[in-house]
C-alpha positions in Angstrom: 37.5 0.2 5.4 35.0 2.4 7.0 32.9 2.6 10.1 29.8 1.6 8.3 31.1 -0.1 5.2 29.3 -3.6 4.1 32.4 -5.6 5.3 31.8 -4.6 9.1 28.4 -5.2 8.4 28.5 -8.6 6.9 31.2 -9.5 10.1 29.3 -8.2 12.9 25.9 -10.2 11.7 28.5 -13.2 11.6 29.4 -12.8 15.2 25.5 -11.7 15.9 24.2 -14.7 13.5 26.2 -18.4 13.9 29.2 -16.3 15.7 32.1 -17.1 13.7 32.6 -15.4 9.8 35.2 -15.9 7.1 35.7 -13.0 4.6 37.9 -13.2 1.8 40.1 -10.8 0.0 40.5 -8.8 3.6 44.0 -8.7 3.2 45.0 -8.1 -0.7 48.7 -10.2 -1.7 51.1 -7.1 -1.8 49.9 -6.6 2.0 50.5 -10.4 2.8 53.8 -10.7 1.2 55.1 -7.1 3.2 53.3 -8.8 6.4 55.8 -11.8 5.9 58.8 -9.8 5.5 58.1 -8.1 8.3 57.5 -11.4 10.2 60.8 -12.7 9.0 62.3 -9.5 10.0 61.2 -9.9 14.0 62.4 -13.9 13.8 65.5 -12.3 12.3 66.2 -10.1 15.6 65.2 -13.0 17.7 61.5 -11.7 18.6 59.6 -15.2 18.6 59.9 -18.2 21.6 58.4 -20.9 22.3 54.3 -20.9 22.2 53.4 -21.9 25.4 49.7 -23.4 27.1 48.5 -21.9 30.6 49.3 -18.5 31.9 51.6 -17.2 35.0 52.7 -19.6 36.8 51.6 -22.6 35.5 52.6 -21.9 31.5 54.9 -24.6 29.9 56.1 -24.9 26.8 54.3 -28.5 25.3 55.3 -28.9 21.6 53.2 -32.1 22.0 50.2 -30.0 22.2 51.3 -26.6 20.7 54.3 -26.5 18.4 53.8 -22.7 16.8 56.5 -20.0 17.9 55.3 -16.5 18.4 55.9 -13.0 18.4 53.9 -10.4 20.4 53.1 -6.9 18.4 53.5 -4.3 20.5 52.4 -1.7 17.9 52.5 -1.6 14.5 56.2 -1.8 12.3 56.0 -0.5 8.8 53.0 0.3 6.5 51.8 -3.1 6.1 51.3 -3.5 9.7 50.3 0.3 9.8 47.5 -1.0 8.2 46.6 -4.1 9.6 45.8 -2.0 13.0 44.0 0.4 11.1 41.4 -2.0 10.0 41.1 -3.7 13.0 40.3 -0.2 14.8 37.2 0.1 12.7 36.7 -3.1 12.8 36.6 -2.8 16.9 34.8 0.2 16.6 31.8 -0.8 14.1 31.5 -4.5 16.6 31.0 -2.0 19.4 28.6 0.4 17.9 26.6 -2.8 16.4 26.5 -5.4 19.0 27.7 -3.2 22.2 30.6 -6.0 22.8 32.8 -3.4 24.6 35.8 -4.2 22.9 38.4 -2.0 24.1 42.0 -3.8 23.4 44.0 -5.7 20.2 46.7 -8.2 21.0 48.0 -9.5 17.8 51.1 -11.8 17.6 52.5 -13.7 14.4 52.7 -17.7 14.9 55.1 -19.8 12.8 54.3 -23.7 12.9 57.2 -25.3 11.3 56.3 -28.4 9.0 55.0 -31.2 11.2 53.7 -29.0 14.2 49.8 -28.8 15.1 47.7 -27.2 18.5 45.8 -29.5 19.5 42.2 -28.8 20.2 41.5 -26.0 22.7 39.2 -22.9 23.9 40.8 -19.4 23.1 41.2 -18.8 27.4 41.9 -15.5 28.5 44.9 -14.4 30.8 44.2 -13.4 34.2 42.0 -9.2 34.4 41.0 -9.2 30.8 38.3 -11.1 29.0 38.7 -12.2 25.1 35.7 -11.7 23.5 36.7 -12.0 19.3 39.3 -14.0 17.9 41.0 -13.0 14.0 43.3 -14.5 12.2 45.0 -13.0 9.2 46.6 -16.4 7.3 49.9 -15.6 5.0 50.4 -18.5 3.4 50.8 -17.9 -0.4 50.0 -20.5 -2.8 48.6 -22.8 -0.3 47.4 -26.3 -2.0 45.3 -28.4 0.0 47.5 -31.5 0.0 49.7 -29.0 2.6 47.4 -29.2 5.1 47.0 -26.9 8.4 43.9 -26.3 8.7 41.8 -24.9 11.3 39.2 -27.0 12.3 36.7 -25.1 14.7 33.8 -27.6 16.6 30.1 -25.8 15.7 26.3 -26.4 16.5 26.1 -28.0 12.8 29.5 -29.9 12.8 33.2 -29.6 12.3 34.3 -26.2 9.9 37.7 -26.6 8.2 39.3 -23.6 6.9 42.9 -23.9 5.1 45.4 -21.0 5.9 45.4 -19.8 2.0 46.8 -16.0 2.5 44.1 -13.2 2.0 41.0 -13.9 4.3 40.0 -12.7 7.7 38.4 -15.4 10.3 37.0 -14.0 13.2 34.6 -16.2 15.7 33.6 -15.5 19.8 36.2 -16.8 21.4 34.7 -18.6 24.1 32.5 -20.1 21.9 34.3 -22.2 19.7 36.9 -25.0 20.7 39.1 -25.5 17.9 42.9 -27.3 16.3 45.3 -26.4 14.1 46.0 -30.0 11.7 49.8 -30.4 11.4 51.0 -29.3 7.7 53.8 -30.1 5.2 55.1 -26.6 4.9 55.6 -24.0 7.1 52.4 -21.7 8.2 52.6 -18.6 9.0 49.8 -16.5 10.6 48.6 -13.1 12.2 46.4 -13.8 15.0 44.8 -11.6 18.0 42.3 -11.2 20.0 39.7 -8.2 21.3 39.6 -7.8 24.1 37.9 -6.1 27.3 38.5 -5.9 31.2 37.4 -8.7 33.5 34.5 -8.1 35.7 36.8 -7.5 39.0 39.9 -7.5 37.1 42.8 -5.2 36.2 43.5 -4.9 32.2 47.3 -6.6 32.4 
């Protein structure tokens, strides 16, 4: 993906436009299914916990409301992930040049929901110096069928969008402009999701 390539075109006018896009085919399947072993590598050598809702001091773990587990990135592991960040850069880059969002930070993490686990409705908030401006997700969910559920259902000017987790696309939306849930599924759904990011007006970047 380059700089000026149709795909970073067609996703900033999504942000610019309605503010949310869905473009398919961003991640091909041999990328997904590397993405997942690598995922089941970190759960392997204990790197998920809990999701949690809040931040600091007043985070708790509320399975009632968020049931996912996570696992913070810090930099990429292995080609496929290699690569991941390497799109996103130009992505980040080609947002900045087009619609001067001042994007200057990824934070990516994978999320497991086990079967039976949702998030219930809720605004992307940002922790305490830096300001999320675009949300992606990257869905790894092979063979998804729409009787499994787990959908993201994201509140809009013209109504409620549902989008199923099938593995391959990239969602991207402003992320304080869009409340949205993950629906409870049958299966287990796996996800990489992240956020761009920028300082706080008065704020300290972490």
């Amino acid at each position: 993906m380059k700089a000026a390539d149709p795909l970073t075109g067609r996703l900033a006018n999504a942000l610019a436009g309605p503010g949310y896009g869905v473009e398919p085919g961003f991640v091909t399947m041999p990328v997904v299914r590397q993405l997942v072993t690598s995922l089941r590598a970190r759960d392997a050598a204990g790197g998920f916990h809990a999701a949690g809702i809040g931040a600091g001091a007043e985070r708790r773990v509320r399975p009632d409301i968020r049931g996912d587990r996570i696992c913070w990135l810090d930099g990429p592991q292995g080609a496929a992930e290699r690569a991941i960040y390497a799109s996103f850069e130009v992505l980040r880059v080609a947002l900045n040049r087009k619609l001067m969002l001042g994007l200057t930070e990824l934070q990516l993490h994978y999320a497991l929901y086990p079967p039976g686990a949702g998030y219930q409705r809720h605004l992307d908030r940002s922790p305490r110096g830096i300001e999320r401006v675009v949300t992606v997700i990257v869905y790894l969910n092979e063979d998804w069928d729409v009787a499994d559920g787990g959908e993201l259902v994201m509140a809009t000017d013209t109504g409620e969008l549902v989008i199923s987790p099938t593995a391959g696309p990239l969602v991207l939306f402003l992320s304080a402009g869009f409340e949205h849930e993950v629906r409870a599924a049958r299966r287990e759904r796996l996800s990489l999701t992240g956020w761009f990011s920028r300082a706080a007006a008065g704020g300290l970047p972490y």
